[in-house]
N, C-alpha and C positions, 0 to 999 in steps of 0.2 A: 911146797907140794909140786909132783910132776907134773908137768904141763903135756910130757910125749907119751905115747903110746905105741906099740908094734904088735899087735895082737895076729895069730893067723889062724883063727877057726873060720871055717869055710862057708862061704854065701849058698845059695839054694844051688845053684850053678855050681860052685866049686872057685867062684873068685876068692879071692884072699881077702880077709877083711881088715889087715893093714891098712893104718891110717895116712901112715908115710910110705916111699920110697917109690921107684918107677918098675913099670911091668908094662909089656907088650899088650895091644890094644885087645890080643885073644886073650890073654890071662885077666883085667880088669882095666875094663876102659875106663874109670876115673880115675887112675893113676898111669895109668897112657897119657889122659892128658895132663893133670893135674899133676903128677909127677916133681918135675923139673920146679915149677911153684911151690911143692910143698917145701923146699929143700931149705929154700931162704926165705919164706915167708915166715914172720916171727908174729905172736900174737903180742902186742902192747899190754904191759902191766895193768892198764886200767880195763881193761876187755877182756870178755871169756872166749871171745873167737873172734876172726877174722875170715874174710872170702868174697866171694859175690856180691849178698845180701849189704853185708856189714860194711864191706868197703866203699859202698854207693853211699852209706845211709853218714859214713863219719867224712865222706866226702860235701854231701850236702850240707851236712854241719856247717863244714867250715865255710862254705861258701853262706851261709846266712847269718853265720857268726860277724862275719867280715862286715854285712852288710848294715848289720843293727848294731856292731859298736860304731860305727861312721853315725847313726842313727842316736846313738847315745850321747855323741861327743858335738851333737848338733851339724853336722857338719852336712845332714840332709836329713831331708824333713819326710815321716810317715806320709806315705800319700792315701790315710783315711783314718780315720776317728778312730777306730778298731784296732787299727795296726798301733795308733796315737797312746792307746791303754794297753796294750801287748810291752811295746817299751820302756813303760813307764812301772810296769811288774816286772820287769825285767831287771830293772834299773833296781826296782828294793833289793831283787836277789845278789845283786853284785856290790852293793855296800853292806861288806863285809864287816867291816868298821860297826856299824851301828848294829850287827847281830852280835858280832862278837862281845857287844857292851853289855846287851840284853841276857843273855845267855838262855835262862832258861823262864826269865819274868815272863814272855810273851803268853805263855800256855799254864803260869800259876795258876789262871783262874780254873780251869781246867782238872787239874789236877783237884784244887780245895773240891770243886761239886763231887767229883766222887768218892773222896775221902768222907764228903759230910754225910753220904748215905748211909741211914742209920737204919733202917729198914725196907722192906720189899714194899711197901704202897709210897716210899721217898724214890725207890729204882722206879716204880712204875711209871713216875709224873714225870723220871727225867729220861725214861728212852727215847722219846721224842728227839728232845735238845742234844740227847746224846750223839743220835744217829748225824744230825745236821751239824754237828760241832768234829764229827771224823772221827769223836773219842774211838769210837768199836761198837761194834752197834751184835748184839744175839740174835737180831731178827732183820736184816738187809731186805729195805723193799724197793722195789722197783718198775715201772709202768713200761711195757714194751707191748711190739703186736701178740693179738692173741691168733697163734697159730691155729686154729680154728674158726678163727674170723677175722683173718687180715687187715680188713678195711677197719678193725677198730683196735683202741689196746684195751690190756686188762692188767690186774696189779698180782705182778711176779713176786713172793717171799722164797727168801734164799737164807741161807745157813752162813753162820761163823767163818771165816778162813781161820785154818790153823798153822801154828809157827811151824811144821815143816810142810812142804812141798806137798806131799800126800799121803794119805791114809797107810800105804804102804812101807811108808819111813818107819810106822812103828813099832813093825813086827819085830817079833823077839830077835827073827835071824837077820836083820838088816842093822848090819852095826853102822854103816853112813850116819843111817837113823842118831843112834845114842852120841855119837861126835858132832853131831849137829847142833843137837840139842845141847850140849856142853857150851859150844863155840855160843850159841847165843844165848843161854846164862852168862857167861863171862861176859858178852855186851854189853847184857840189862843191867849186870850190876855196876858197870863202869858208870850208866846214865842214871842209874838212880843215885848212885856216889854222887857224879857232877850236878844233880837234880838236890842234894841239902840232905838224902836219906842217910839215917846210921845204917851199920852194918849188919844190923839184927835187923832191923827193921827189914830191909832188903833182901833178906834174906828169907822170912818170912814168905814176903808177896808174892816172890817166886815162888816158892814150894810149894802154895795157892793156886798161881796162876798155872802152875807147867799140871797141875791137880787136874783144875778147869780142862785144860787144852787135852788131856790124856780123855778125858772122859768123854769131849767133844770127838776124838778119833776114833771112839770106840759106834758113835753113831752119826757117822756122815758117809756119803757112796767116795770111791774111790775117783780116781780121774778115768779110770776106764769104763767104768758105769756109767761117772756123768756124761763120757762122750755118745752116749743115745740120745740121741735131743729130745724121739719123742718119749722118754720113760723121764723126761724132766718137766712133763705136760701132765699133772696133778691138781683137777679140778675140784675146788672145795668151796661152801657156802664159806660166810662169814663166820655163822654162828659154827659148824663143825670146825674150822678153822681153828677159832675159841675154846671150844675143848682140850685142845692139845697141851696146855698147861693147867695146874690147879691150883700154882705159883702165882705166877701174872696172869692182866686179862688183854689177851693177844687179840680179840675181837676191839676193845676198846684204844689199842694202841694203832691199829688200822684207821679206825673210825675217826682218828683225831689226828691224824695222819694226814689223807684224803680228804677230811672234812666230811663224812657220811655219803663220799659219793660211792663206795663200791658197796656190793652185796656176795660178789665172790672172790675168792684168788687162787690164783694158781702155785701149788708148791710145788718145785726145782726138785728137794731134797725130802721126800717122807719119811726115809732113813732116821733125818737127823729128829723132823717133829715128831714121829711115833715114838722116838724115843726122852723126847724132853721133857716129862715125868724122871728120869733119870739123873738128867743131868743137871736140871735143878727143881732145889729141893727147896723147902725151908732151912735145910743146913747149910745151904751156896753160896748164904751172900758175902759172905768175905773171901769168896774164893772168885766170884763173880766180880767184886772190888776190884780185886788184887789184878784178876786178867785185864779189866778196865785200865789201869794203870800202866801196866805191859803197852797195852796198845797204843795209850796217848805217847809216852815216851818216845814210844819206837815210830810211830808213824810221825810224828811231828818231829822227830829228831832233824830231819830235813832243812828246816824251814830256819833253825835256830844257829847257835855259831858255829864257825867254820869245824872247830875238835869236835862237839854234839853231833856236828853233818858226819862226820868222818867215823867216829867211835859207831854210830847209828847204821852206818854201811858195813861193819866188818862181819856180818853173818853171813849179808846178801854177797859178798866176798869172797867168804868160804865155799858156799852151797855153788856158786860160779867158779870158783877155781882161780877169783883173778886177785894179782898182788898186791894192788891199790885201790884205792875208790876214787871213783871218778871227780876228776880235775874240776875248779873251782868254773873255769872257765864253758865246759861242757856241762856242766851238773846245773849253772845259772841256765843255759840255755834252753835244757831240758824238762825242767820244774815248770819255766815258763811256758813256755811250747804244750806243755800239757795241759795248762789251763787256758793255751788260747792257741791249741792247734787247729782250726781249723781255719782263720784267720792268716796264721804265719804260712799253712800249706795253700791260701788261696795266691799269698803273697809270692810263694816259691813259684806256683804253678804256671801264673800271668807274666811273670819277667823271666822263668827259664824255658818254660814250654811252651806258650803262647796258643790260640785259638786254630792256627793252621796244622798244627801237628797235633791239635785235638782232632780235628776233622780227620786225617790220614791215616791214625791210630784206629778212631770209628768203623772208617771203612773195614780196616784190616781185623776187626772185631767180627764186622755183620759176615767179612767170607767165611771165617773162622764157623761161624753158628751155621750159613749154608754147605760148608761141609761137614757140620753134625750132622743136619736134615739127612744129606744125601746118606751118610751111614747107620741112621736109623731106619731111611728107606730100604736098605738093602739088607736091615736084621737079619740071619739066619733061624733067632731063635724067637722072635717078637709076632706073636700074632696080632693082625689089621687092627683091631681094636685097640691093644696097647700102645701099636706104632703110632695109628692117629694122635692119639691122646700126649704121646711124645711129643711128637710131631709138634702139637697145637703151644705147648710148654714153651718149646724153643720157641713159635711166632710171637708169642707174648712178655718173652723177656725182653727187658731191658738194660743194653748198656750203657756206662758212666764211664767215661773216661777222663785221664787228666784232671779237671777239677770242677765242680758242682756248679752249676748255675747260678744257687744261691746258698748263700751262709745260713746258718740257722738265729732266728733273731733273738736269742739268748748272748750271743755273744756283746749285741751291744748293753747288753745291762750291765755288764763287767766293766764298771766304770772306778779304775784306780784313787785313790787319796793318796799323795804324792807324800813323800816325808815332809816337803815343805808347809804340807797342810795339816799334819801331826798323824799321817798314815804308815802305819809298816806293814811290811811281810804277812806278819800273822793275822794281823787284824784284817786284810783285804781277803786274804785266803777261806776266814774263816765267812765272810761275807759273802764271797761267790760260792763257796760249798752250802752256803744256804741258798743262794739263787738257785742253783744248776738242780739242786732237791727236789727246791719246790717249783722249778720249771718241767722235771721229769712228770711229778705227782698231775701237775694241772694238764698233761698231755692224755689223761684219762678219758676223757671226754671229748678230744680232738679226732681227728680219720687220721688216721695212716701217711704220712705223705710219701711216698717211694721215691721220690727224685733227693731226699734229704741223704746226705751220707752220714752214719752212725759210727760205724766201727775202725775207718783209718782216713787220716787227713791224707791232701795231695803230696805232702812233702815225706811220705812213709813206704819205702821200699816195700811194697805187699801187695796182695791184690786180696778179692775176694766174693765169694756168695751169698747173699741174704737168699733162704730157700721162704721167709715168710712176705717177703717182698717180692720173690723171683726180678730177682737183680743182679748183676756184675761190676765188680766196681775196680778198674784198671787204674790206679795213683799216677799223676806225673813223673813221680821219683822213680818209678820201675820202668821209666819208659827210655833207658839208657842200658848204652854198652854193663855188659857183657848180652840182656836180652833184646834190647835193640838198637840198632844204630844206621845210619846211612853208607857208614862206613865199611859192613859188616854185608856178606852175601845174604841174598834172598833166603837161602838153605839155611844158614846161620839165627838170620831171626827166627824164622819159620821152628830150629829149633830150642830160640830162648825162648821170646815173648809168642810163641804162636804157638808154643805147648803150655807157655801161665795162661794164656788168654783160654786155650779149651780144656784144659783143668779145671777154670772157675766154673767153666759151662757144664762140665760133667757132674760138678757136686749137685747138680740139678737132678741126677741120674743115680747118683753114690747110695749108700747103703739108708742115710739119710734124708737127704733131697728127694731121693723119687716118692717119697712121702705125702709130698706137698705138691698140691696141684699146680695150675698154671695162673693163680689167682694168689696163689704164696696161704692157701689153705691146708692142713694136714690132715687128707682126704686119699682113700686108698682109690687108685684109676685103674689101678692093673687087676687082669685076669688071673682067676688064682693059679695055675696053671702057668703063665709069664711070673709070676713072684715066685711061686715055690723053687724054679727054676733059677732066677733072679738070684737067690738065698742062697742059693747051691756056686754059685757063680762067685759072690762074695766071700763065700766059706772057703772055697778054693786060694782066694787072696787073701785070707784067713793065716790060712795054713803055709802058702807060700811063707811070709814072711817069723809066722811064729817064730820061737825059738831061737831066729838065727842069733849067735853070740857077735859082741861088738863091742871093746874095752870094756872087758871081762863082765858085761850085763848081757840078758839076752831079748828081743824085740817082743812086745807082745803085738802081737798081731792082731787080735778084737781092737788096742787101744787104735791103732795106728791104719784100719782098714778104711775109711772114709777115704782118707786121703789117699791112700794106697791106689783106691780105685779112679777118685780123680786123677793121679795121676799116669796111671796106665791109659784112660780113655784118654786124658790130653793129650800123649806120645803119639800113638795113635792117629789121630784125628789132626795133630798140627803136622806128623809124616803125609799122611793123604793129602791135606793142602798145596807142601813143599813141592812133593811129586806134581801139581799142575804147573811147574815154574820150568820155562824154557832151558834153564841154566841149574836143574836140581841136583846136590851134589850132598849124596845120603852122609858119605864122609862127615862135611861141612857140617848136618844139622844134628849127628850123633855125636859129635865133638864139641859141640857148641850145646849140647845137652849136658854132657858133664862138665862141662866147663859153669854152668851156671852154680851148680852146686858145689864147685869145690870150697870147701873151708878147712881151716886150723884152728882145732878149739882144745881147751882145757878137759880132762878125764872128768873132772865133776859137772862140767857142763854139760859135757854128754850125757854123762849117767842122768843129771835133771832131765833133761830130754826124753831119755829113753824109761822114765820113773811117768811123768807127768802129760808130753808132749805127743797131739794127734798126729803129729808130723812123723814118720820114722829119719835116722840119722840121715844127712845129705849123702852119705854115700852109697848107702844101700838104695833110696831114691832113684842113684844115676844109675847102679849098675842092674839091682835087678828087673826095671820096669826097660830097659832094654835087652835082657836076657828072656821076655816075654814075647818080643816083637821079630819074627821070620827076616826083615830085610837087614837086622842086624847083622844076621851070620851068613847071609850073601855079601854083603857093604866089606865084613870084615875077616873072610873067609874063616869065618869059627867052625870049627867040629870036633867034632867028641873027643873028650880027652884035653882040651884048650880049655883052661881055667873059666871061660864065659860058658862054655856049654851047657845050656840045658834041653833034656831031653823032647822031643815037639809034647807029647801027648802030658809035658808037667807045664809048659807055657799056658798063663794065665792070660785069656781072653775073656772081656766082659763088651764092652761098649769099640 
């Protein structure tokens, strides 16, 4: 499959939306800069992109690869218990030998329980065991805050994931869709061949399962629906909960769950439960089997020998665009790192970032929020009331930088059983996916802790917003060249990490976040009057990016507007910062703006991106949120007619 693209339907401005080649910094300044990079930068067969993001994150790889095979080979010793069971699951993943012998024993037992289900009150007694065994669970539960009452949680029900990407894979007119769906039939049947099944049989399961999966797409929200966080705020008793089937008793499988401790839950997807009268029936359960089966196979393909790892990646392959699956050597890393990332990122963060460059980052965070203040203070369109109320948001966030003060003490229950001790792969895996379950569930009844980091360890190029914690969370790993560096002008950070650092601050403000008070409550503060306004403001960033075409897809705009607006108000707000610095040199910080974003990715990975992903493509990112901003086209003498131009009165100003 092609990896290049050269598309040239035109940005809002009139830049080119070639992905490659070089253009003067008036026609498209990411390829002004990024240009000359794009030319010999080759994306690796085992990757869907490379760039910024990605090149930090397979740099750190290696750099902790290095340090835990030293680690493995004895040659220096874990300096804590934590790290002590991190290597030691590590260590299963890498003898190969002993998966390769087992092949696909580890998860028989797995497989028999749901072959043996012979009827719907045998499914009911084993959703439990199912959910906690990773078979595939019809009803995902989960205990997180309750966005209405922060300081406590409540119990999240969530819907199926289905085998493509999103809802929109399966419209009639998207043939991505139907070759998708081909590419991984052809997988499943490789793995139920290598799994002992005939060919009928296999055949069978599938035309059941792909059944299932068609009927589940016909009622679940799209990725652009779900991206309203609060239309995924669906308060329901137990007992109305319980209704939603006439099948199973979805009140009794909570209750045994929990243990009797909730009385309500919150549904994500109503889509999917007003419609589950449809999708199962008393006629299901061999189609409900069949997807069961789907799921063990494929998701635990991972875990088993090295051909099962491999054959078990080749969808996730296609849908990415990349030629191989990932190396034995990263993919051990990775598997690992996932069940004890927050450990190996406290690991990375204390010997490469250390406590003093926590402290400096900090500061460079709190000025960062003192020049939100000041331009809240000086709203043009914000009346006293709202601004205060802004105002107060910003005093009460909290930044996290670098890495967490403390681990979360679930990590130390993940206590390995060595092979020496008769432990594998599977059987540990399946014992910490029972911990980490029923450590979630017993957090029902605990407060909120805000200082805990959830969503990315320290050793994760990202950053990001809890809007129900009102928090910022800056990673160690992001805190490097190309967004910061000492090496690097003031101008230059100012335009990496001191437009991520007031992007995170603005989701506080985005379509979503202003939602939520300064307590991380989803509580309206504004005037109706500042919102309806507000609305119009958003809609404008709506509209801006709708549409635009970009390897022959076109952006939706609702999907992609959160960010959108984060990122226009980071630009923004990290340019006003720069401008305080004796040596500001806008060149520097608009250059080093696209420069963060350049990447080289595969056609299909974009497409997933631009199908699935609240982010829009990096490129559109660089060029039109500075085709928004007046000191661009003084900095770069743009005017009319220069492929960057846009008109003053179409430039999107929000924050």
């Amino acid at each position: 499959m092609s990896l290049k693209h050269n598309l040239t339907a035109s940005l809002v401005g009139g830049a080119s939306s070639a992905t490659e080649g070089t253009a003067s910094v008036k026609d498209d300044l990411y390829l002004s800069v990024n240009g000359e990079w794009l030319k010999t930068a080759k994306i690796p067969a085992d990757l869907p992109t490379i760039g910024g993001f990605t090149d930090l994150e397979v740099g750190i790889e290696t750099t902790l690869i290095t340090d835990f095979e030293e680690m493995l080979a004895g040659k220096v010793e874990p300096n804590n218990v934590l790290l002590a069971n991190f290597i030691e699951y590590y260590r299963l993943l890498n003898d190969v030998k002993s998966r390769d012998k087992a092949g696909f024993s580890p998860i028989k037992s797995l497989i028999d329980e749901v072959q043996s289900v012979s009827d719907f009150k045998e499914l009911q007694d084993k959703l439990l065991p199912f959910l906690k065994q990773n078979v595939g669970s019809l009803f995902p539960l989960s205990v997180d805050p309750d966005m209405k009452d922060a300081k406590h949680h409540v119990l999240t029900v969530g819907a199926p994931r289905l085998i493509l990407p999103d809802t929109t894979y399966y419209e009639a007119s998207n043939e991505q869709g139907s070759q998708l769906l081909q590419l991984y039939r052809g997988m499943m049947t490789k793995l139920f061949t290598e799994a002992g099944f005939a060919e009928s049989k296999t055949q069978q399961i599938l035309d059941q399962a792909f059944s299932f999966d068609a009927k589940l797409a016909q009622h679940k929200k799209s990725s652009e629906e779900m991206s309203d966080v609060v239309k995924q705020y669906n308060p329901e008793t137990l007992t109305e909960f319980g209704r939603h089937s006439s099948v199973l008793d979805l009140k009794a499988y909570v209750d045994l769950a929990l243990s009797g401790r909730v009385t309500r839950v919150i549904v994500d997807d109503p889509k999917y439960y007003n419609g589950l009268n449809d999708i199962i029936t008393t006629d299901s359960l061999g189609e409900i089997k069949s997807w069961l089966l789907v799921q063990i196979l494929h998701k635990w393909s991972g875990y088993l020998s090295e051909d099962i790892r491999t054959i078990g990646s080749e969808y996730g392959c296609a849908l990415m665009g990349m030629e191989e699956a990932t190396p034995l050597e990263r993919y051990a890393f990775e598997t690992a790192k996932n069940q004890f990332d927050m450990v190996v990122g406290d690991y990375y963060a204390r010997k490469y970032f250390g406590t003093k460059a926590k402290h400096d980052v900090m500061h460079m965070v709190q000025r960062m929020v003192d020049i939100y203040k000041e331009r809240l203070s000086h709203s043009d369109w914000l009346s006293e009331e709202t601004r205060q109320k802004a105002i107060l948001k910003l005093k009460t966030l909290v930044p996290n930088v670098g890495f967490p003060d403390k681990i979360d003490p679930v990590y130390s229950k993940y206590v390995v059983t060595p092979a020496s001790e008769g432990g594998t792969l599977v059987g540990n895996r399946l014992r910490f996916r029972e911990i980490e379950l029923q450590n979630n569930f017993d957090q029902i009844n605990q407060p909120v802790d805000r200082t805990m980091w959830a969503d990315i360890d320290p050793a994760t190029v990202n950053a990001y917003y809890e809007p129900t914690a009102n928090i910022i969370v800056f990673p160690a790993a992001i805190l490097q060249a190309p967004f910061y560096s000492l090496k690097q002008t003031e101008s230059e950070n100012f335009g990496g990490i001191g437009a991520v650092m007031a992007h995170e601050i603005s989701h506080a403000f985005d379509n979503n976040g202003s939602q939520f008070d300064e307590h991380g409550n989803m509580k309206n503060w504004w005037t109706r009057v500042d919102l309806e306004h507000f609305k119009k403001l958003t809609d404008s960033m709506v509209e801006e990016f709708d549409g635009i075409e970009f390897v022959g897809q076109k952006v939706n705009g609702r999907l992609t507007v959160t960010e959108n607006v984060a990122d226009g108000g980071g630009l923004n707000c990290a340019l006003e910062a720069a401008k305080t610095d004796t040596d500001f040199s806008a060149k520097d910080f608009f250059e080093n703006w696209a420069k963060i974003w350049r990447e080289k990715s595969s056609t299909e990975f974009l497409h997933w991106v631009m199908a699935t992903d609240v982010h829009a493509p990096s490129k559109l990112r660089a060029n039109v949120q500075a085709q928004n901003i007046d000191d661009f086209y003084t900095t770069f003498d743009v005017h009319e007619g220069d492929g960057m131009w846009l008109a003053p009165e179409k430039r999107v100003h929000i924050w």
